[in-house]
Structure formats: structure tokens, C-alpha cells
TIBASE-644413 format. One record per residue: residue number from 1; x, y, z of N, C-alpha, C in turn. Coordinates in Angstrom, 1 decimal, always signed. Example, Ala and Ser with C-alpha at 12.3 -4.5 7.8 and 13.67 -1.06 7.14 Angstrom:
// residues 2
> 1|+13.2|-5.7|+7.8|+12.3|-4.5|+7.8|+13.2|-3.3|+7.8
> 2|+12.8|-2.2|+7.1|+13.7|-1.1|+7.1|+12.9|+0.0|+7.9
***
This chain:
// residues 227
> 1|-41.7|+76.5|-5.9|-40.5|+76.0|-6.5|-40.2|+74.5|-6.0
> 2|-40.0|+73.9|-6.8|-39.5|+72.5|-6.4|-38.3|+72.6|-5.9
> 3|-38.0|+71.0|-5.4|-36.4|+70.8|-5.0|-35.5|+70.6|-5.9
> 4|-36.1|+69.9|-6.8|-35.2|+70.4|-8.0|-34.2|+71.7|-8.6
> 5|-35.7|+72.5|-8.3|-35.4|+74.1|-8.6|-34.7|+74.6|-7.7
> 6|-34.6|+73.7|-6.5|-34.1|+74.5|-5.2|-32.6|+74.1|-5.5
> 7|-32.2|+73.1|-5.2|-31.0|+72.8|-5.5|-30.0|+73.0|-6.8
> 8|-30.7|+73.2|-7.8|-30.6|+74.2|-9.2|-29.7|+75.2|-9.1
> 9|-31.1|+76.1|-8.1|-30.6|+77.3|-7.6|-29.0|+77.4|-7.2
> 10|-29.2|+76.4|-5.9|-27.7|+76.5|-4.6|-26.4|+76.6|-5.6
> 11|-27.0|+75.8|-6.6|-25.4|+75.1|-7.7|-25.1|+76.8|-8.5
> 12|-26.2|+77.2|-8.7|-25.9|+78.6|-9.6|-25.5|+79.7|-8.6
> 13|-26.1|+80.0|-7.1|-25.3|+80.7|-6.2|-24.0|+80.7|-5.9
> 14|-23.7|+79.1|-5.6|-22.5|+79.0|-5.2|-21.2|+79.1|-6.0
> 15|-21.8|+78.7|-7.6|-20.7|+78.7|-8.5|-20.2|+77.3|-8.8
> 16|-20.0|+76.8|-10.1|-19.5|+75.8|-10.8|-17.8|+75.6|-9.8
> 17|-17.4|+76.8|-9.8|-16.1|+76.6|-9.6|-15.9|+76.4|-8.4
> 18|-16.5|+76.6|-7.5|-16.6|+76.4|-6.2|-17.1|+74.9|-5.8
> 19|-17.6|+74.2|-6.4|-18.2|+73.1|-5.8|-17.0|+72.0|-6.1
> 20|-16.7|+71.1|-5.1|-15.8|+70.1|-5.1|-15.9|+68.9|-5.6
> 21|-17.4|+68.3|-5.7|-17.8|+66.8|-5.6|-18.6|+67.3|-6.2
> 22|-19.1|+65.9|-7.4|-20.7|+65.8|-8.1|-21.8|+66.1|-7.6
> 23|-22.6|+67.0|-7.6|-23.9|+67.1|-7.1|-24.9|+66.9|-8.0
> 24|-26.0|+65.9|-7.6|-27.1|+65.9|-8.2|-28.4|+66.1|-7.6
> 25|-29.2|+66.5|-8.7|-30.5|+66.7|-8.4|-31.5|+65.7|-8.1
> 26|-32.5|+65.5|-7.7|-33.7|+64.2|-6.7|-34.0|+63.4|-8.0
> 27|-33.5|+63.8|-9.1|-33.7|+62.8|-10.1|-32.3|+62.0|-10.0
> 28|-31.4|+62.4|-9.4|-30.2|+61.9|-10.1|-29.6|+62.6|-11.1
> 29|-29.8|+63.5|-11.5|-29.7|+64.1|-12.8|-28.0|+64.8|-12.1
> 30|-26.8|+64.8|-12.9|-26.2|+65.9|-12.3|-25.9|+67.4|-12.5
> 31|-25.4|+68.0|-11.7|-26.3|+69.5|-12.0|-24.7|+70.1|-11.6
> 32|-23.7|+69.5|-11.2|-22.4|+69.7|-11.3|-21.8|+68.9|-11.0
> 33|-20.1|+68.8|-11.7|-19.3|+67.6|-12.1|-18.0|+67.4|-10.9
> 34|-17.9|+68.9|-10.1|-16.6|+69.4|-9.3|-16.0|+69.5|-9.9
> 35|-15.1|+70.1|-9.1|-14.0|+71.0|-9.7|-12.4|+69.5|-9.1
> 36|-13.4|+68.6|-8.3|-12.1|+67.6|-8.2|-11.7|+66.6|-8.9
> 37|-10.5|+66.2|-8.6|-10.5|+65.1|-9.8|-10.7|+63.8|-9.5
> 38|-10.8|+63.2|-10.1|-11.0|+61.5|-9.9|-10.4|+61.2|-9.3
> 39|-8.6|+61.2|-9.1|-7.9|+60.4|-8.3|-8.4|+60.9|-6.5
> 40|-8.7|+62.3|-6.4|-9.2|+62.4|-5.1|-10.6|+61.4|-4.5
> 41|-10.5|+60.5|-4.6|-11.5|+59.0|-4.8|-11.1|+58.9|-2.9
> 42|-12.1|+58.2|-2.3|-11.7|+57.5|-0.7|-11.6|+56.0|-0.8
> 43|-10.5|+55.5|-0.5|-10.3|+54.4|-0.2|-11.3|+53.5|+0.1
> 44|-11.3|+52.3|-0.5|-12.4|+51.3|+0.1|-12.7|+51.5|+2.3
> 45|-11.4|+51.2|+2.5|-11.3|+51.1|+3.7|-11.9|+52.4|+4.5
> 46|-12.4|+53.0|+3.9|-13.0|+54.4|+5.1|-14.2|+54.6|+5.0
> 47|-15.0|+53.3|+4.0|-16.2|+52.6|+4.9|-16.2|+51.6|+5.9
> 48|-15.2|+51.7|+6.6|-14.7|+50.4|+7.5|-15.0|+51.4|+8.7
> 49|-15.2|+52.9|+9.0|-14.5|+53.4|+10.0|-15.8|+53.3|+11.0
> 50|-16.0|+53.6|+12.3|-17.1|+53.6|+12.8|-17.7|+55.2|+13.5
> 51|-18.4|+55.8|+12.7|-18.8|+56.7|+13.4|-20.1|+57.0|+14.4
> 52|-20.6|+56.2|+14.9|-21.7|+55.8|+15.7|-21.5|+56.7|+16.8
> 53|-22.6|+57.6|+17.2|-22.4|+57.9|+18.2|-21.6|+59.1|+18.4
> 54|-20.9|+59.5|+17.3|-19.4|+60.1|+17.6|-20.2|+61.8|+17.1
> 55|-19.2|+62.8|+17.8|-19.3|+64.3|+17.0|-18.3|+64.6|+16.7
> 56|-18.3|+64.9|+15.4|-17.0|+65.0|+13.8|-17.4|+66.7|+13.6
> 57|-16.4|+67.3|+13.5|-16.0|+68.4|+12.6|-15.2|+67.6|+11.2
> 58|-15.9|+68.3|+9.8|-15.0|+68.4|+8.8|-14.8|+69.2|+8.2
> 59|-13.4|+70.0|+8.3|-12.6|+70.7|+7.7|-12.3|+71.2|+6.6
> 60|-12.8|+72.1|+5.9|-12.7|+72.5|+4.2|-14.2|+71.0|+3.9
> 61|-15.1|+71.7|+4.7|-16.5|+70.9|+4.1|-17.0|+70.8|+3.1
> 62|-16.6|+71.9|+2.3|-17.4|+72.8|+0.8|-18.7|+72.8|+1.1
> 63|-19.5|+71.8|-0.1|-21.2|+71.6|+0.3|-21.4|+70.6|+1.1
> 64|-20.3|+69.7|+2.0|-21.0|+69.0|+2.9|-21.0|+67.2|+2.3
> 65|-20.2|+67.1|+1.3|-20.5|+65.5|+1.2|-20.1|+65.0|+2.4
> 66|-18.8|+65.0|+2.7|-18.3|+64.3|+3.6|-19.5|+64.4|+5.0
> 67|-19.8|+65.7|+5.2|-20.4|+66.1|+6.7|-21.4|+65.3|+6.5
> 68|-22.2|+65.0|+5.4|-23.4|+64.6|+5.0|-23.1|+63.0|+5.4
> 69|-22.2|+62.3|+4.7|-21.7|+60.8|+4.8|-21.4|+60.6|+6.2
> 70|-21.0|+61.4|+7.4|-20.5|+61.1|+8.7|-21.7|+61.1|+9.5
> 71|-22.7|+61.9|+9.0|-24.4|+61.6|+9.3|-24.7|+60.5|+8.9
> 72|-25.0|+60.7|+7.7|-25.6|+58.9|+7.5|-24.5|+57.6|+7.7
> 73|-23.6|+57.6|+8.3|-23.1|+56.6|+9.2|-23.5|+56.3|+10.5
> 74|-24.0|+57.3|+11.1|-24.3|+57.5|+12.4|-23.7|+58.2|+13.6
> 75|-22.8|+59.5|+13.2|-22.6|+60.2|+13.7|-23.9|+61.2|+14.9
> 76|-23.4|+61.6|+15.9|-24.4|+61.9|+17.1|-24.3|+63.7|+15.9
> 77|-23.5|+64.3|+15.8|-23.8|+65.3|+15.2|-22.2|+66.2|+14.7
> 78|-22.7|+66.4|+13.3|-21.0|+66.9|+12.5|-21.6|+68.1|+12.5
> 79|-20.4|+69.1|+12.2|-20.4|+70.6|+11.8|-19.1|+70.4|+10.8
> 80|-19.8|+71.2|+9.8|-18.7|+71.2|+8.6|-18.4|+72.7|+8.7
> 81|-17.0|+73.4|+8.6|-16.3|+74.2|+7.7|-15.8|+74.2|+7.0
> 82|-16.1|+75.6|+6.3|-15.1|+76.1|+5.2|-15.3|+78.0|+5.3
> 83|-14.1|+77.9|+4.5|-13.6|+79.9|+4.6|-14.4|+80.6|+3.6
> 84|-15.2|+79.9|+2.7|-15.9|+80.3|+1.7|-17.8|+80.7|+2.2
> 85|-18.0|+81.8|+2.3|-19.3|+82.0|+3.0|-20.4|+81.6|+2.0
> 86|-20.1|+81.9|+0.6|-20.9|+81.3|-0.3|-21.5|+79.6|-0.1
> 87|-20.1|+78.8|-0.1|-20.5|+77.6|+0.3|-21.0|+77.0|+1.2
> 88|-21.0|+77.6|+2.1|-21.5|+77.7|+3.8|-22.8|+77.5|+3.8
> 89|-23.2|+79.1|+2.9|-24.5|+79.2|+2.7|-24.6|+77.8|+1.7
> 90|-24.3|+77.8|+1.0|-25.5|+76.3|+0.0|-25.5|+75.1|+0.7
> 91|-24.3|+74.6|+1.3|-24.3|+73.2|+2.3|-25.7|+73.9|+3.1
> 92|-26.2|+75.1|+3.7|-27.1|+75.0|+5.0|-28.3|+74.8|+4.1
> 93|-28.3|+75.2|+3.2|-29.2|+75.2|+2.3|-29.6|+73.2|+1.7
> 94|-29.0|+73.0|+1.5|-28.8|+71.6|+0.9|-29.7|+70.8|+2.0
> 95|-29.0|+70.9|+3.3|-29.3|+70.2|+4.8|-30.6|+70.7|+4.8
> 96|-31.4|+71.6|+4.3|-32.8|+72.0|+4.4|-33.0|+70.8|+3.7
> 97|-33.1|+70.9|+2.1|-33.5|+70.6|+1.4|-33.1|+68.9|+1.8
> 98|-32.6|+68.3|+2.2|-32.4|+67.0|+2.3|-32.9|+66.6|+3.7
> 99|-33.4|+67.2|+4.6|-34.5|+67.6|+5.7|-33.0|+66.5|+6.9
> 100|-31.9|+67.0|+6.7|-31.1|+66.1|+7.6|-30.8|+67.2|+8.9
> 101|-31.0|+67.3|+10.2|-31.3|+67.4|+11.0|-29.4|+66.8|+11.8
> 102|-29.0|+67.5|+12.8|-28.0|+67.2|+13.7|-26.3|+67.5|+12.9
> 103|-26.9|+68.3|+12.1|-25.6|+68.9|+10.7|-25.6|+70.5|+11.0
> 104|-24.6|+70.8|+11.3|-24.1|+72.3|+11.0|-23.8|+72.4|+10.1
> 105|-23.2|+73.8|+9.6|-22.5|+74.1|+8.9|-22.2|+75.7|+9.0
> 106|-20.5|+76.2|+9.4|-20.3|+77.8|+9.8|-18.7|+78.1|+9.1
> 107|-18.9|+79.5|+8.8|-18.0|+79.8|+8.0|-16.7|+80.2|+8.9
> 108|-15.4|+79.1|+8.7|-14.2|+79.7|+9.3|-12.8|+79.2|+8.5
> 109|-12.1|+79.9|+9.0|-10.7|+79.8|+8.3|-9.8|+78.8|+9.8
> 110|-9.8|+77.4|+9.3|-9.8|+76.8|+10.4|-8.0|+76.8|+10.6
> 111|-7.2|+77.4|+9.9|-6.3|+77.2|+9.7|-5.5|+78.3|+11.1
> 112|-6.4|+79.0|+10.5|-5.7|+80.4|+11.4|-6.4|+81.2|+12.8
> 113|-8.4|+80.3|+12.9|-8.9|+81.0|+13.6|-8.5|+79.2|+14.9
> 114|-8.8|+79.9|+16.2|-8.8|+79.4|+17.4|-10.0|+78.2|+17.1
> 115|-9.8|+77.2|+17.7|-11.1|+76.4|+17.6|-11.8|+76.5|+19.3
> 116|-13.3|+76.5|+18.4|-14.5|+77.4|+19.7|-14.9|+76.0|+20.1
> 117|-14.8|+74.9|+19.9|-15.1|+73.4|+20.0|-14.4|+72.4|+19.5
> 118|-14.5|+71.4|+20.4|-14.0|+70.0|+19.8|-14.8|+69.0|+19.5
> 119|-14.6|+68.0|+19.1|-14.9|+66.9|+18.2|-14.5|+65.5|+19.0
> 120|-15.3|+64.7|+19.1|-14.2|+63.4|+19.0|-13.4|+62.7|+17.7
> 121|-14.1|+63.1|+16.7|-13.3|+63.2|+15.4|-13.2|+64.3|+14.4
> 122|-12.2|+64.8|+13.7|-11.9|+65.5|+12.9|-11.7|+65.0|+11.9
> 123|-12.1|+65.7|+10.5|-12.3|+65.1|+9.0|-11.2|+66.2|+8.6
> 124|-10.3|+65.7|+7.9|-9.8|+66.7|+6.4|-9.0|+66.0|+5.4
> 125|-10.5|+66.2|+4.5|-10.5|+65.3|+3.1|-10.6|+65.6|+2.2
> 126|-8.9|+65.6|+1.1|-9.0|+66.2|+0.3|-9.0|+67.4|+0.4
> 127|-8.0|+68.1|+1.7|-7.8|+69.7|+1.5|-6.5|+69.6|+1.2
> 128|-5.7|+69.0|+1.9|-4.0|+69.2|+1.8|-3.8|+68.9|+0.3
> 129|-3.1|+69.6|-0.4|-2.6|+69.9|-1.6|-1.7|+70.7|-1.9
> 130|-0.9|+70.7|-3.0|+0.3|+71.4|-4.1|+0.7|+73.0|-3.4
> 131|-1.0|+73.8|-3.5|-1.3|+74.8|-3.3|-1.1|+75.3|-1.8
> 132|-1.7|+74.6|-0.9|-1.7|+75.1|+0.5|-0.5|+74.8|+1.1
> 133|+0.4|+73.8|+0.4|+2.0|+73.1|+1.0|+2.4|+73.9|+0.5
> 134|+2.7|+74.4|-0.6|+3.5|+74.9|-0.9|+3.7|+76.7|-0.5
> 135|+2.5|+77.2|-0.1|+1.8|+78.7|+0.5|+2.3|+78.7|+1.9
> 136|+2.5|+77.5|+2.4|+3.2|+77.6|+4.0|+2.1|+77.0|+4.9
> 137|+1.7|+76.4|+4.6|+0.2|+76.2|+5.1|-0.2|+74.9|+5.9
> 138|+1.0|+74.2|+5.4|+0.5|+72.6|+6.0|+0.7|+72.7|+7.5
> 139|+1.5|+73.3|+7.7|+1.5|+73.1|+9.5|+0.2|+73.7|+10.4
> 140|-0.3|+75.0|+9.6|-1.4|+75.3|+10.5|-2.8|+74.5|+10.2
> 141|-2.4|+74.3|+8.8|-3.7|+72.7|+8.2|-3.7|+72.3|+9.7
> 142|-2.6|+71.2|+9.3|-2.2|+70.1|+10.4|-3.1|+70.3|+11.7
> 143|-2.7|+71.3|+12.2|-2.5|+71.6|+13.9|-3.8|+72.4|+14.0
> 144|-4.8|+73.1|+12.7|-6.2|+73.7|+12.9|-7.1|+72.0|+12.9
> 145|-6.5|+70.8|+12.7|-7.8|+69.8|+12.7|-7.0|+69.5|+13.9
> 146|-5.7|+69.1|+14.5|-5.5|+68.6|+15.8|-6.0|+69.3|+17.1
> 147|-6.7|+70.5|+16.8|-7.3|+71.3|+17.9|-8.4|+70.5|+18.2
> 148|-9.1|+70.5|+17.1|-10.8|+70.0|+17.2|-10.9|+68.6|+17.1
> 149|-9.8|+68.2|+17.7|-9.9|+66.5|+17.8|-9.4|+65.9|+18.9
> 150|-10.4|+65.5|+19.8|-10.4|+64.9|+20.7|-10.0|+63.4|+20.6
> 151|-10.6|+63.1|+20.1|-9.9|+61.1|+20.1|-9.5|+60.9|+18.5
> 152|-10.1|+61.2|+17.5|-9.5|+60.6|+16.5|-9.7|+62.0|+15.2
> 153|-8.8|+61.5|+14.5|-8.2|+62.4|+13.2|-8.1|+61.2|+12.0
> 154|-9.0|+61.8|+10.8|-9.6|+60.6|+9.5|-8.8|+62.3|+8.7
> 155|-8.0|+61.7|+7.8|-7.1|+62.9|+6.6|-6.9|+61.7|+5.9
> 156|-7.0|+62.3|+4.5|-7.1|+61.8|+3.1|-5.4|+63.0|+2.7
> 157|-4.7|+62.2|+2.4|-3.3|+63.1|+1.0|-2.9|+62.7|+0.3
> 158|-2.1|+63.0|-0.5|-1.3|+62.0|-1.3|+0.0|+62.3|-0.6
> 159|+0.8|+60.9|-0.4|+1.9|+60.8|+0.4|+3.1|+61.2|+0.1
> 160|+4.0|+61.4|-1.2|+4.5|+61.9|-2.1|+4.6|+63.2|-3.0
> 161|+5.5|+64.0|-2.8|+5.6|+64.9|-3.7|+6.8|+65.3|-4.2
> 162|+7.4|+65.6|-5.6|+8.5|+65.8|-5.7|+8.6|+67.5|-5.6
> 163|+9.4|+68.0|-5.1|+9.6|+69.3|-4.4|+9.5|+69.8|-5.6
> 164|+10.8|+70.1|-6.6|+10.8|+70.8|-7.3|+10.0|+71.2|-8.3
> 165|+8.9|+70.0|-9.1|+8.2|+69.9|-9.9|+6.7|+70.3|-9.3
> 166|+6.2|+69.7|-8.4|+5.0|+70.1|-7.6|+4.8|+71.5|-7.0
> 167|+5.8|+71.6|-6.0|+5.9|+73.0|-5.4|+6.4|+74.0|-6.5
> 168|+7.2|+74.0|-7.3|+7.9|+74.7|-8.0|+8.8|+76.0|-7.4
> 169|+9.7|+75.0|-6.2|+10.9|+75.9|-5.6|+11.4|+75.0|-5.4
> 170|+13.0|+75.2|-5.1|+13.9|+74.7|-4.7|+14.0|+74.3|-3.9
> 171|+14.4|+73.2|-3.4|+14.7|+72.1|-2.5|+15.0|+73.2|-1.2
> 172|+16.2|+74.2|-1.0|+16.6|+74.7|-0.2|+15.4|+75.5|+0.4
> 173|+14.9|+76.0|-0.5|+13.4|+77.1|-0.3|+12.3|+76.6|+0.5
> 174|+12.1|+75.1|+0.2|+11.2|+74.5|+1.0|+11.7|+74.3|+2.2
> 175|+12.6|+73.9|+2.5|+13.1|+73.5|+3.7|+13.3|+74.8|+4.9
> 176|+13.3|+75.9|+4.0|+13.3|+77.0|+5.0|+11.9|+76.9|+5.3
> 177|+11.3|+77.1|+4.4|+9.3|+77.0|+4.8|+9.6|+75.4|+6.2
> 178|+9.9|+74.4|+5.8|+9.6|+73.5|+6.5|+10.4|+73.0|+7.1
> 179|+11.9|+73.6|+8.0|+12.8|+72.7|+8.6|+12.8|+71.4|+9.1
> 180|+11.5|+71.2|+9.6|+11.5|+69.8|+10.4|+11.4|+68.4|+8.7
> 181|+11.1|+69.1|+7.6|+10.5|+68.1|+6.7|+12.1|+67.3|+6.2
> 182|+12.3|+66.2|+5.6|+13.1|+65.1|+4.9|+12.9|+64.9|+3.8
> 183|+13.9|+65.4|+2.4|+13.6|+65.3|+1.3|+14.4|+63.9|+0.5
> 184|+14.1|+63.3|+0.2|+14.9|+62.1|-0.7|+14.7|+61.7|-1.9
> 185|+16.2|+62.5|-2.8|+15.9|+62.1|-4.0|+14.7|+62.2|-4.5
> 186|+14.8|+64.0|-3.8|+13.7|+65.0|-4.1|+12.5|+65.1|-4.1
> 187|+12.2|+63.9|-3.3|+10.8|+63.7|-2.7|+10.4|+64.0|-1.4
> 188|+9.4|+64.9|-1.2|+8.8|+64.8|+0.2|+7.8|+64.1|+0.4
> 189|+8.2|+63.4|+1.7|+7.2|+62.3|+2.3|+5.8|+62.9|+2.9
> 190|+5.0|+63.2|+2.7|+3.8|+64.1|+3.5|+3.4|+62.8|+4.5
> 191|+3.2|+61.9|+4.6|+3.1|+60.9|+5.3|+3.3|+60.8|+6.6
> 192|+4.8|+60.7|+6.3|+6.1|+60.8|+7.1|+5.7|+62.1|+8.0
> 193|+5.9|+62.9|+7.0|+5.8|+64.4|+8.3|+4.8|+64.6|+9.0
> 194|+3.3|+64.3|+8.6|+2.4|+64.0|+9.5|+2.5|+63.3|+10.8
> 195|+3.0|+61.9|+10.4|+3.3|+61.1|+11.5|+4.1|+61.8|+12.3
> 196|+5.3|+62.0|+12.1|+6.3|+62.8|+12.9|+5.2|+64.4|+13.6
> 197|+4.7|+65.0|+13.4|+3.9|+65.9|+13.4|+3.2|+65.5|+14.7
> 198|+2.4|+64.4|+14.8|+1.7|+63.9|+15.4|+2.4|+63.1|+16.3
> 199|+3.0|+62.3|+16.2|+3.8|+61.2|+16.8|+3.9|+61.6|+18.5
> 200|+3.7|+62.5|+19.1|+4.1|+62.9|+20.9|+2.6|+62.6|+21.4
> 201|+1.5|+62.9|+20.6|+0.0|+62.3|+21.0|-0.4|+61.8|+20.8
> 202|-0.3|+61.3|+19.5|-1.4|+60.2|+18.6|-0.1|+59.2|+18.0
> 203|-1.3|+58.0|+17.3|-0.8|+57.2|+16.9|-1.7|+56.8|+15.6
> 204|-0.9|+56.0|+14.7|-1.3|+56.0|+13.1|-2.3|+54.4|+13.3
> 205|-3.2|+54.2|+13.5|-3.8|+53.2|+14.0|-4.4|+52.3|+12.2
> 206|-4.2|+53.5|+11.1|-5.1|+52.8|+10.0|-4.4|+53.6|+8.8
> 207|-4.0|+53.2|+7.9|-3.9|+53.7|+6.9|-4.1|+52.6|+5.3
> 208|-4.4|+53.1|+3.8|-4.6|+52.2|+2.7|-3.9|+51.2|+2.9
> 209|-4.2|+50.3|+2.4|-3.8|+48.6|+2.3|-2.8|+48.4|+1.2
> 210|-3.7|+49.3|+0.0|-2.8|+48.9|-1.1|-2.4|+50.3|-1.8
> 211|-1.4|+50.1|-2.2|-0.9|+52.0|-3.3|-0.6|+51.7|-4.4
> 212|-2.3|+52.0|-5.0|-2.0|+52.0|-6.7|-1.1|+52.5|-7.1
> 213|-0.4|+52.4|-8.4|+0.5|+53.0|-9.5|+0.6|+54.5|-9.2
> 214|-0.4|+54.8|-9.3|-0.9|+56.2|-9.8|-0.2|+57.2|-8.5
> 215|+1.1|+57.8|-8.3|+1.3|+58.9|-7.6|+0.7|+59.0|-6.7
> 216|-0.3|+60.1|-7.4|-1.1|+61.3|-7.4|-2.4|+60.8|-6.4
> 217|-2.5|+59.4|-6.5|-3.7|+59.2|-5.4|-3.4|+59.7|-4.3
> 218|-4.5|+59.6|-3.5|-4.7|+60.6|-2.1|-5.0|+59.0|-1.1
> 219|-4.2|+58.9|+0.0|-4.3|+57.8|+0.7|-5.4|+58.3|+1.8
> 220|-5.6|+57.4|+2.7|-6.5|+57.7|+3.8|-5.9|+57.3|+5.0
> 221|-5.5|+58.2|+6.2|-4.7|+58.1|+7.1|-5.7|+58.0|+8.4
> 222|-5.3|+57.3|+9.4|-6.8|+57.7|+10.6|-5.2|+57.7|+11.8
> 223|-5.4|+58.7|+12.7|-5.1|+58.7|+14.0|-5.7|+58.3|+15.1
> 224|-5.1|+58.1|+16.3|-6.1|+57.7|+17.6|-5.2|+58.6|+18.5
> 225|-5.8|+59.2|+19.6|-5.0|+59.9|+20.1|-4.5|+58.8|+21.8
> 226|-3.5|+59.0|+21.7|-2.8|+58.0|+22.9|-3.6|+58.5|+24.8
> 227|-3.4|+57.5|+24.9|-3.7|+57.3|+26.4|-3.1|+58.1|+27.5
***
């Protein structure tokens, strides 16, 4: 079987619906489109970042772009999760086939399981969303990548949401979910509450330069954890 056919395969195991980001085949050819959308795009600036040397966990890895990109920057060695065993399996599978060496990949629910290791950096890109804020989720998001991060934390979100329309509950309803959160003129700041979140260890050392029109974009935030 060729690699072609190999990677063919992983895309038909794992499911159309499952995969996050474009995959293509050693032609180029693409063999799936993801299930994400365009505005989830990375900032120019988070080729600026330096990963030399460094060991990254990324969080909700799916098949591993990210884990894959924090290797070929020069990461000493990433481990990607996700809660999906399916995709677990095709990222390990992928990393055969792409013969890349110093890449994990293990299946956990980093939200809710203990972390077995740390990181000098933690990735989570493009997990926080509508869905997991609004399910109750962002705090253990949050606080499952601030376990496994020793010096720095790289998160992608969009900074803005309007409560009612996004979440689709009531201002009061969220706020029971989230007492610590600040709504204004029915916006919640995700931004804001990270920072505040983090604010007693870390510090916001990098974020986008510029904020397109567009809402819905997903900014790029980096932490450093204080002295």
C-alpha cells in the first residue's frame, strides 16, 4: 500500500467529521477540508513564537497539526491530546507515515483527568468555543492546560461573546455557571476572564496586534508564568 493509500485510509477511519484542519495527501491532493472554519486562521504573529528546545503539550490535538508545527519549529518533543481514541489513533498513525520522530500522541480528557506531566509549554488552539463555555467547561479548559504548563501557555479564542445569542441563556444563568465572569451590554469578555484567571501566576506577555472586523475571529494569546 502506498502512503497515499495509507493516509487515505486514517481520513476514512477517523471520519470526515472528526478531522479539524485540511489534510492532504504526498501529492498535495486534499483528502479532507475539516470540520473548521476559516475564521479559526492563527495569527501572523504565532510564527514569531520560539519553540527551540522547548517540551509542549497540545490540548484537543485532533490529528496533530499543531503538535506537528511545534516539531518542525524546533520543539525538544510535543505530546498531543485529545478525548477522541479514534483520532489518537490516526495522528499516531500520520507521525508513522510522516517518519517524524520525538511526537506523541495519548488519549485523555484533559479537562477533567489529573495531568501525569508537564510541559514548558502548553498549546490550546481552537478548543475554547460556544459549546464547551457554554456546557460549563471553560474553567476546567482553563486550569487542565495551566497544569501542564510550566513556563508558558500559547491559546487561540475569540475574545467576545454575546451571552444571550451565542450561549443561548440568560445573562443571569450564565453568571451562576460563571460568578467570577463581567458581562457588558451583554457581552462577555473571554479575554478578560482568562487574564483575570491567570493573573496571581502568569502574565499576558503577547497577544494579536491588530482585530479585524470580523467578531468571530479567534485571537492568539501567549502567557509567561511570573518569577
Amino acid at each position: 500500500m502506498t502512503k497515499n493509500a495509507d493516509i487515505k485510509k486514517i481520513v476514512e477511519e477517523v471520519g470526515q467529521d472528526k478531522i479539524w484542519r485540511p489534510l492532504y495527501d504526498f501529492e498535495s491532493n486534499k483528502l479532507s477540508k475539516g470540520v473548521g472554519h476559516d475564521i479559526d486562521g492563527i495569527d501572523p504573529e504565532f510564527t514569531d513564537l520560539d519553540f527551540t528546545g522547548k517540551t509542549v503539550c497540545d490540548l484537543g490535538c485532533n490529528l496533530g497539526h499543531f503538535t506537528f508545527y511545534a516539531h518542525e519549529r524546533g520543539a525538544k518533543t510535543v505530546v498531543g491530546y485529545d478525548m477522541e481514541p479514534k483520532v489518537i489513533t490516526g495522528a499516531k498513525k500520520l507521525a508513522a507515515l510522516y517518519s517524524i520522530e520525538d511526537v506523541e500522541f495519548e488519549t485523555c480528557n484533559f479537562a477533567s483527568e489529573p495531568a501525569t506531566r508537564t510541559f514548558d509549554m502548553g498549546m490550546l488552539i481552537d478548543i475554547l468555543g460556544k459549546i464547551n463555555i457554554s456546557e460549563g467547561y471553560l474553567i476546567p479548559i482553563l486550569k487542565g492546560l495551566e497544569s501542564r504548563s510550566e513556563s508558558e501557555m500559547l491559546l487561540t479564542f475569540r475574545p467576545l461573546y454575546l451571552v444571550e445569542r451565542h450561549f443561548g441563556m440568560p445573562e443571569a444563568d450564565f453568571l451562576k455557571m460563571y460568578p467570577q465572569a463581567k458581562i457588558e451590554k451583554g457581552f462577555f469578555n473571554l479575554l478578560d476572564f482568562a487574564k483575570g484567571l491567570f493573573s496571581e501566576n502568569w502574565e499576558v506577555t503577547y497577544l494579536s496586534k491588530e482585530l479585524p472586523n470580523d467578531e468571530q475571529y479567534k485571537r492568539t494569546v501567549h502567557f509567561i508564568k511570573k518569577d
